[in-house]
C-alpha positions as CSV (number, residue, x, y, z in Angstrom):
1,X,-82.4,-149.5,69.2
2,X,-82.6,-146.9,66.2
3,X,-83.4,-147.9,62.8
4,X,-80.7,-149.2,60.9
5,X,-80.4,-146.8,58.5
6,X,-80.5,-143.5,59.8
7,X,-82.9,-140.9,60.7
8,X,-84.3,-140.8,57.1
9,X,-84.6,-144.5,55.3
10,X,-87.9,-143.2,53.3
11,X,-89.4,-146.1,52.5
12,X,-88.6,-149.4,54.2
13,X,-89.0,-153.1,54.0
14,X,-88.4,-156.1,56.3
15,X,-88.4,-160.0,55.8
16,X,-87.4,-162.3,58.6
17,X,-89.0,-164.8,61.2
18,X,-90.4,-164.3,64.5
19,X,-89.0,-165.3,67.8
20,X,-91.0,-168.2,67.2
21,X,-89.7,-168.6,63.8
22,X,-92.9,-167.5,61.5
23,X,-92.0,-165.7,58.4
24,X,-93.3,-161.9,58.7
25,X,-92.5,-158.5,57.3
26,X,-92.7,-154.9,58.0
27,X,-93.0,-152.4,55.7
28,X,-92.4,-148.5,56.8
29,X,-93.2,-145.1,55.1
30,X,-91.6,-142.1,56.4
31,X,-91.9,-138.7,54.2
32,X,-89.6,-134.9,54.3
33,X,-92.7,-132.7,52.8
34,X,-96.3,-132.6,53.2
35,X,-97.5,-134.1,50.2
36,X,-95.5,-137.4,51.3
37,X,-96.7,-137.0,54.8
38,X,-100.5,-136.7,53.9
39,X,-101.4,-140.3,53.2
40,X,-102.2,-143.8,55.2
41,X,-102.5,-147.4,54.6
42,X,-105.7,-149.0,54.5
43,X,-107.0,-153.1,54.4
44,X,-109.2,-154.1,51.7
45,X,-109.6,-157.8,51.7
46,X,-106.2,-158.9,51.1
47,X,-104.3,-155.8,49.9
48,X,-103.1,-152.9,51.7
49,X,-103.2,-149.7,49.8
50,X,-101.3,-146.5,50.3
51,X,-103.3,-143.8,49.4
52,X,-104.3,-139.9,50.0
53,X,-105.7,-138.8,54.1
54,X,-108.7,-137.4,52.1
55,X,-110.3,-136.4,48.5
56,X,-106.5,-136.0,47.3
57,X,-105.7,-136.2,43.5
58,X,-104.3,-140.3,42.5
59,X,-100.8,-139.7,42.4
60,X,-99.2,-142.8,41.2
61,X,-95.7,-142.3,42.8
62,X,-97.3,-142.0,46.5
63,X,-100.7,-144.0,46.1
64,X,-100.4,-147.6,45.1
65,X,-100.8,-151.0,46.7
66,X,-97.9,-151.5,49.4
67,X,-98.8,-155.3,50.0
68,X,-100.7,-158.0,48.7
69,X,-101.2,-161.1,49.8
70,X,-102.9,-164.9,49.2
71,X,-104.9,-166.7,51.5
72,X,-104.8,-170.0,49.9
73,X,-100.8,-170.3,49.5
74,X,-99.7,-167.8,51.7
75,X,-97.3,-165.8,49.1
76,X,-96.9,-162.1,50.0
77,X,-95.4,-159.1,47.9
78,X,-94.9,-155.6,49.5
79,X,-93.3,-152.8,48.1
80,X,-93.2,-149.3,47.5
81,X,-95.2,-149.0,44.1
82,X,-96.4,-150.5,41.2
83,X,-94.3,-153.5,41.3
84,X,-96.5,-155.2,44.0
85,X,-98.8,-156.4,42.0
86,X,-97.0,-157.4,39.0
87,X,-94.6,-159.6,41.3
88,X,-97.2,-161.0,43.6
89,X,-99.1,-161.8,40.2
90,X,-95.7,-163.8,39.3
91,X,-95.0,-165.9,42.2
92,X,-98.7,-166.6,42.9
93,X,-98.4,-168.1,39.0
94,X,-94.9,-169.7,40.2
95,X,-96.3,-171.2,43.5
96,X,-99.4,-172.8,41.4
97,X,-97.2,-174.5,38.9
98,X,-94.9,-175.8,40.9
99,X,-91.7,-173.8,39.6
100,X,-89.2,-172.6,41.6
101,X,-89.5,-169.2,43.0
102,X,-86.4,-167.6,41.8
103,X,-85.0,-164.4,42.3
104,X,-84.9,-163.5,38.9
105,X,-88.4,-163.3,38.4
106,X,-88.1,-160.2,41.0
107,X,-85.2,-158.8,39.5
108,X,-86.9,-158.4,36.3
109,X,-90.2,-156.7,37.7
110,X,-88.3,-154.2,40.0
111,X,-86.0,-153.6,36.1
112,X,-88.9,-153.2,34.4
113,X,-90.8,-150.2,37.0
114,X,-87.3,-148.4,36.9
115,X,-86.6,-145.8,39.5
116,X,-89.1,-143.4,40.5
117,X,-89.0,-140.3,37.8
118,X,-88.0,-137.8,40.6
119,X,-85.9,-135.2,40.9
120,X,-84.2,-138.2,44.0
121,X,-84.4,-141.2,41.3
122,X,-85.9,-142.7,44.6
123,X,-85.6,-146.9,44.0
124,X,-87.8,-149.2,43.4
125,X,-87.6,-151.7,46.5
126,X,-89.6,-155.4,47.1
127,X,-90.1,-158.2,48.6
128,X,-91.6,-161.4,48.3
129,X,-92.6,-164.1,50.7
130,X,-93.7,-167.5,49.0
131,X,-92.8,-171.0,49.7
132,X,-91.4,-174.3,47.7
133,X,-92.8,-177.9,48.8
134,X,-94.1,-176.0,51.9
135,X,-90.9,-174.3,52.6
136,X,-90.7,-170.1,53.3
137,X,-88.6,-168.0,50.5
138,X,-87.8,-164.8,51.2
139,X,-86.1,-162.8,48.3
140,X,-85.8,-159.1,49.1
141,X,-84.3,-156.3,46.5
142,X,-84.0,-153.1,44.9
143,X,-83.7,-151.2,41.5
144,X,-81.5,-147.9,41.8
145,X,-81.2,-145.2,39.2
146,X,-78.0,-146.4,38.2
147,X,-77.3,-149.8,38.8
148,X,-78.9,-153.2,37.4
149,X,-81.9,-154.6,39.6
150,X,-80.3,-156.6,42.4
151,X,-82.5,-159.0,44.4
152,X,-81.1,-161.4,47.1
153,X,-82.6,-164.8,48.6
154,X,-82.0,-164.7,52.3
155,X,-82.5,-166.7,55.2
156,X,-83.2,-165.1,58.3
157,X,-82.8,-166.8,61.6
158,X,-85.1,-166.7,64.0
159,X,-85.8,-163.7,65.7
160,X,-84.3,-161.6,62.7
161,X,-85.2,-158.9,60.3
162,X,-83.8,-158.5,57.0
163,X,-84.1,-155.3,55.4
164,X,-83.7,-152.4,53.0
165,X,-84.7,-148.8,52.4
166,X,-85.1,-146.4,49.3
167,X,-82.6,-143.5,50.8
168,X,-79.2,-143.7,52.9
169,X,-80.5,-141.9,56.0
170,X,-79.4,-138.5,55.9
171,X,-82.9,-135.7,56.6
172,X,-81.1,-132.9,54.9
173,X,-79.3,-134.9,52.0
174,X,-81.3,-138.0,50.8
175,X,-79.6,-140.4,48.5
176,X,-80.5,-143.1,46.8
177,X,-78.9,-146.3,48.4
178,X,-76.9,-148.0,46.6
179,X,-77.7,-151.6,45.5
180,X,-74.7,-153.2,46.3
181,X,-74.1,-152.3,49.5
182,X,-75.3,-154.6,52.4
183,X,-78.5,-155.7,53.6
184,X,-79.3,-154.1,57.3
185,X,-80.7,-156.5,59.9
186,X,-82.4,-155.8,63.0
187,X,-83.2,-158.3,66.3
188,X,-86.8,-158.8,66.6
189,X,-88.1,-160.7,69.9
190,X,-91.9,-160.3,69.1
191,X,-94.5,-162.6,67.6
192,X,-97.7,-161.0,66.3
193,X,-98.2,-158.1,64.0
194,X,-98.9,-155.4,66.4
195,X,-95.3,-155.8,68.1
196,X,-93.8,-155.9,64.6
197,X,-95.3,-153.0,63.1
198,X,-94.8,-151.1,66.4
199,X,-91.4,-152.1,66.9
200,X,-90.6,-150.5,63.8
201,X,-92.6,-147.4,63.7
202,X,-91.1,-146.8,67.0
203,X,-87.5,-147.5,66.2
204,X,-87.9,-144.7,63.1
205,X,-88.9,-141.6,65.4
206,X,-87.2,-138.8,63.5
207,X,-88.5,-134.9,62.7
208,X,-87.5,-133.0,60.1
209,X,-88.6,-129.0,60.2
210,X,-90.4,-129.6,63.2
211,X,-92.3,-132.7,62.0
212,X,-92.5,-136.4,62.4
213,X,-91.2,-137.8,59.6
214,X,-93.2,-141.2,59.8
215,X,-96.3,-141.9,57.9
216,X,-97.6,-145.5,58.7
217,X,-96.2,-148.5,59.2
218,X,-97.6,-152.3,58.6
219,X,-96.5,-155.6,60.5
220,X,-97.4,-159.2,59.2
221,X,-97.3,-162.6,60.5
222,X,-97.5,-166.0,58.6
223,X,-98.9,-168.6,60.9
224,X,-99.4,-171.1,58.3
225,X,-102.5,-172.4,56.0
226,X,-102.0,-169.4,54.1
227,X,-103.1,-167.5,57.1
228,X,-101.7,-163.7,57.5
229,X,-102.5,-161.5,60.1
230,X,-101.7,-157.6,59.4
231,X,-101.5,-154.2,61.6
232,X,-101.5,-151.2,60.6
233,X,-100.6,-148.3,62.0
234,X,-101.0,-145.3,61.0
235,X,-99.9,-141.4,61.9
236,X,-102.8,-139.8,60.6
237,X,-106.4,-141.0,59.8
């Protein structure tokens, strides 16, 4: 099994359930140059922030919170910038209220952060994992350069990953992916967090120039009571 996308999906997320049918994600990071390359994912309490291998300047387009998460309600957000926090802000608000979690709330965050201001208008990608009258939602999206934020409720079955990525898949030609087109899906026959954020670190093996492409990647599992259990795993440290 390769990934879905291609050798190159840049950055990468995944909603689905476990063989056993738990909700979980994945999130992935792979990077072309250097600068993308030098960074890692680190736990602190119950966010997981993407930032610089050492005493890097901030840069706020490569270091930002990739997940956040609620131990109380169980109500997840990952993506690949600022729009974490705003949207897991939104549906934690949504989940204690009692409304419904819908996907427009999403759309509008990921339309409001706009695509990345470089010289690749690289999209802005989420995903949110929250739950109504102690069901799991999973709504999943993307905001391209040139198209209107598009976010899609799904419902994966169990075993299945529901995914997608900033670029196309081409190493010498990135492009934006288009946010019409369909939503991969991978099989997934695991059940904790270190399978799942193995599984897809391993399926992504790609070099460009000589080097591995892949920064980190992170796994989650829901097992219920608001009760998440993360791996990282990281290329560099």
């Amino acid at each position: 099994m390769r990934n879905p996308i291609g050798p190159y999906p840049g950055r990468q997320i995944f909603l689905g359930k476990t063989a056993h049918g738990n909700p979980c994600f994945a999130y992935l990071i792979t990077g072309r140059s250097p600068e993308s390359r030098q960074r890692k994912a680190v736990r602190v309490d119950d966010v997981i922030r993407i930032g610089p291998l050492s005493d890097q300047a901030y840069d706020p387009l490569r270091h930002y919170n990739g997940v956040r998460f609620d131990r109380t309600s169980g109500v997840l957000s990952v993506s690949n910038g600022i729009q974490t926090d705003a949207s897991y802000e939104v549906y934690k608000l949504l989940f204690n209220v009692n409304s419904s979690p819908i996907k427009e709330y999403l759309e509008n965050t990921l339309e409001g952060a706009g695509a990345e201001p470089d010289s690749y208008h690289t999209p802005r990608i989420g995903g949110i994992i929250t739950f109504k009258q102690g069901k799991p939602v999973w709504l999943i999206g993307i905001k391209a350069q040139s198209a209107h934020a598009r976010v899609v409720q799904v419902e994966p079955a169990a075993g299945r990953l529901i995914g997608v990525s900033t670029y196309k898949g081409s190493l010498d030609n990135p492009e934006a992916t288009d946010a019409a087109v369909t939503l991969p899906e991978l099989e997934f026959q695991g059940n904790n967090a270190e399978e799942l954020g193995k599984y897809i670190y391993d399926i992504s093996a790609s070099e460009y120039k000589g080097n591995d492409i892949r920064v980190c990647s992170i796994g989650g599992i829901y097992s219920g009571n608001g009760d998440w259990s993360v791996f990282i795993n990281n290329v560099q440290n």
